[in-house]
N, C-alpha and C positions, 0 to 999 in steps of 0.2 A: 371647791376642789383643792387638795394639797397638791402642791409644788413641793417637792424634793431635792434641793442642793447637796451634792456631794462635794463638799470642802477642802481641796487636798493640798498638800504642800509639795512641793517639787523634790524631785529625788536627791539624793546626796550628792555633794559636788565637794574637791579636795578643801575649797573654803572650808566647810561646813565641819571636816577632819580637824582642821587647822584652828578652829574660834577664831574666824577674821571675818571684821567686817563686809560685807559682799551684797551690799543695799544694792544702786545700779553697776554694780559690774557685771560684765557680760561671758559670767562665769561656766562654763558646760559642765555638765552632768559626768560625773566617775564612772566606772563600769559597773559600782556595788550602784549606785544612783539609778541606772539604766534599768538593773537589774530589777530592783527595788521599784520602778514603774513597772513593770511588766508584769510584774507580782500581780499589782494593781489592777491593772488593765486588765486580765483572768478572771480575778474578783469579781469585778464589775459589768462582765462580759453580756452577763443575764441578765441585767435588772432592766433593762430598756431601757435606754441613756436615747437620750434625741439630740442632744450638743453637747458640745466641750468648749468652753470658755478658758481663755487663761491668760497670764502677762505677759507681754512683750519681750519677755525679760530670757535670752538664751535656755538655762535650766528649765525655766518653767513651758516654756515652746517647745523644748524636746518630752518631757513629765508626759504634755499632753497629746502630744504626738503618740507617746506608745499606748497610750490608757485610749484616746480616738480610734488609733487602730486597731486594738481591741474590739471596739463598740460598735466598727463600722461607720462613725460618723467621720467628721473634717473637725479640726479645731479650729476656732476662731480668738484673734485675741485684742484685748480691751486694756486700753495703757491704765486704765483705775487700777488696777489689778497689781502691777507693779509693786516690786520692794518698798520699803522707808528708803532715801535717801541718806544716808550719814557723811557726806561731803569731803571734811578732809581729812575725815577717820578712814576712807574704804580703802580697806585691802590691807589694813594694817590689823594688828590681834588688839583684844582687848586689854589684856599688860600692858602692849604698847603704846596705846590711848591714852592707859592713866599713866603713867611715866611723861608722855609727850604733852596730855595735854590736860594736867590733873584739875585745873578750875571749871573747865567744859565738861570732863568726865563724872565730877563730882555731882554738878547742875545735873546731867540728864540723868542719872541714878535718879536722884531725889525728885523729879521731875521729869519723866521722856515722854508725856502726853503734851505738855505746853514748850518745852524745849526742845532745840536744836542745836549743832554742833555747825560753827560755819559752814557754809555752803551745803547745810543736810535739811530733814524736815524734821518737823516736831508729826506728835501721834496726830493730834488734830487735824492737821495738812493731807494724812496719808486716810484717815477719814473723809474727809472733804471731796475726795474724789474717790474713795472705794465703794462706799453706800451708794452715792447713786447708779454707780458701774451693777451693785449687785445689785439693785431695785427693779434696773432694767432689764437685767434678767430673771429676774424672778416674774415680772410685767409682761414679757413678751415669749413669759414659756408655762404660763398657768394648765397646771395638772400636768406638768411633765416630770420630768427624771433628767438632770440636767448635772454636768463635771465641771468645779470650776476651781482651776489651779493659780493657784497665788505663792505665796513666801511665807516663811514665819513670823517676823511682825507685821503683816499685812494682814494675817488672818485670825493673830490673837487681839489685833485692834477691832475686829469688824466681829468677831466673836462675843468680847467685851462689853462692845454697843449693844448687838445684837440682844442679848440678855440680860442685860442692864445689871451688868457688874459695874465696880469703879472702874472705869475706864486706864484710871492711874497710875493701877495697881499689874496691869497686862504683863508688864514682862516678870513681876514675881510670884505668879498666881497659874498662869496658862502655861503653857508646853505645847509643841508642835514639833514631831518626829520627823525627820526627811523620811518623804511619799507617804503621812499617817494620814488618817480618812477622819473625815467629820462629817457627820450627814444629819441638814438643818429640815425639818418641817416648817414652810411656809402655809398658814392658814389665808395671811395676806400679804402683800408687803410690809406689813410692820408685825404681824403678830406671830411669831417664831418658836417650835420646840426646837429643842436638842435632844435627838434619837441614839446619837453614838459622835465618840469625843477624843481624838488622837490613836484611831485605833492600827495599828499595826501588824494584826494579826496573820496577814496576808506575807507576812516576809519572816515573821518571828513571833515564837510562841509568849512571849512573856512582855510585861510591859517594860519599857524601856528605864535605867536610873537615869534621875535628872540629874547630872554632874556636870559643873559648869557649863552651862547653856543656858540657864534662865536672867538672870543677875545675881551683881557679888552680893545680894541682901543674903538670895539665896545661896550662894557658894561658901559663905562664911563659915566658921566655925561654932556652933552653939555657946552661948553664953560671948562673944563677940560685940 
C-alpha cells in the first residue's frame, strides 16, 4: 500500500521578508503567511488527509492549524520536525553573519551538512532526528494521506536524504517556497517517489525566482 506525505513549509513570516535567520525563533506567520495557508488548506481539502503533523515551532503550529482545519482533522506536533538551529546567527540577516562572523560563515557555505555555527546545528544533527520523526509517520499511517509541516532547511535536508541526492549540496540545489507543497510516495519507509516538488500553485500562478534565498553560491553573479 502507498503512503502519501504531503510536505509543506510553513507560511511566510516577516523573517522570511527580511533574509534573517529564523531556525528556533518563535516567529508567527504574516497575514500574506496566513493567507498563503489557507490557500493550502482549500487545496487539500479533498484528498482525504487522516493527520496533520508538524513542528513545534510557532509558524509552523499556525501552517497547520489552518490546512487541519481545512481537512477536519486536529494537528499534532513532533519536535524532529523543527527548524536547523543557527545559534548565534538567529535573528540576524545573512550580510550580517558575514560581516559579524566571516570565518563561521565562510565554513558553513563550504560546508552546512557537517558544520555548525556556535550554539546552532550542522545538516547532520537536524537529520538525526527528522528521519526518524518522519519514518514514524510514515509507520503508523500505512495507506494513508497524511500533512506534514516543517521549515525550509528541515525539509530540503530530509528531501536530499530521501532521494539520495548529495546531501551537501541542499542548500544550493533545492528551494522551498513559504506554504509550497511536496508530495512524497512512500512504497515503504525507505523507498520513496517524488510526485510533485515546491509547488505553489495554490496561491500563484507561476513558479517563484530564486533570488537570494538559496546560498551566496547561488546569489553570485556569473563568472564570480
Amino acid at each position: 500500500m502507498i503512503t502519501r506525505l504531503y510536505l509543506v513549509r510553513h507560511g511566510a513570516t516577516q523573517l522570511t521578508a527580511e533574509d534573517r535567520f529564523s531556525g528556533s525563533d518563535g516567529v508567527e506567520l504574516s497575514e500574506e503567511g496566513a493567507w498563503q495557508a489557507k490557500q493550502l488548506g482549500e487545496r487539500l481539502r479533498g484528498e482525504g488527509i487522516t493527520a496533520v503533523y508538524c513542528s513545534p515551532l510557532s509558524r509552523a503550529v499556525d501552517t497547520a492549524r489552518i490546512i487541519a482545519g481545512e481537512c477536519g482533522v486536529k494537528p499534532a506536533q513532533r519536535d524532529g520536525l523543527r527548524e536547523i538551529t543557527h545559534g548565534h546567527w538567529e535573528g540576524l540577516t545573512r550580510r550580517d553573519v558575514e560581516a559579524r562572523f566571516p570565518q563561521e560563515y565562510a565554513a558553513w557555505e563550504e560546508d552546512p551538512f557537517t558544520f555548525a555555527p556556535e550554539g546552532g546545528e550542522s545538516g547532520v544533527s537536524v537529520l538525526a532526528r527528522a528521519l526518524p520523526a518522519l519514518r514514524e509517520i510514515v509507520t503508523s499511517h500505512i495507506g494513508e494521506r497524511v500533512v506534514v509541516v516543517s521549515h525550509k532547511a528541515t525539509l530540503r535536508l530530509l528531501l536530499s536524504s530521501l532521494l539520495g541526492f548529495d546531501v551537501r549540496g541542499y542548500r544550493d540545489r533545492l528551494d522551498q517556497a513559504p506554504a509550497s507543497l511536496n508530495v512524497l510516495d512512500f512504497k515503504d519507509p525507505v523507498r520513496v517517489r517524488l510526485m510533485l516538488f515546491n509547488d505553489t500553485s495554490h496561491y500563484h500562478n507561476r513558479p517563484r525566482l530564486a533570488t537570494e534565498n538559496l546560498s551566496k553560491w547561488w546569489d553570485a553573479a556569473p563568472g564570480r
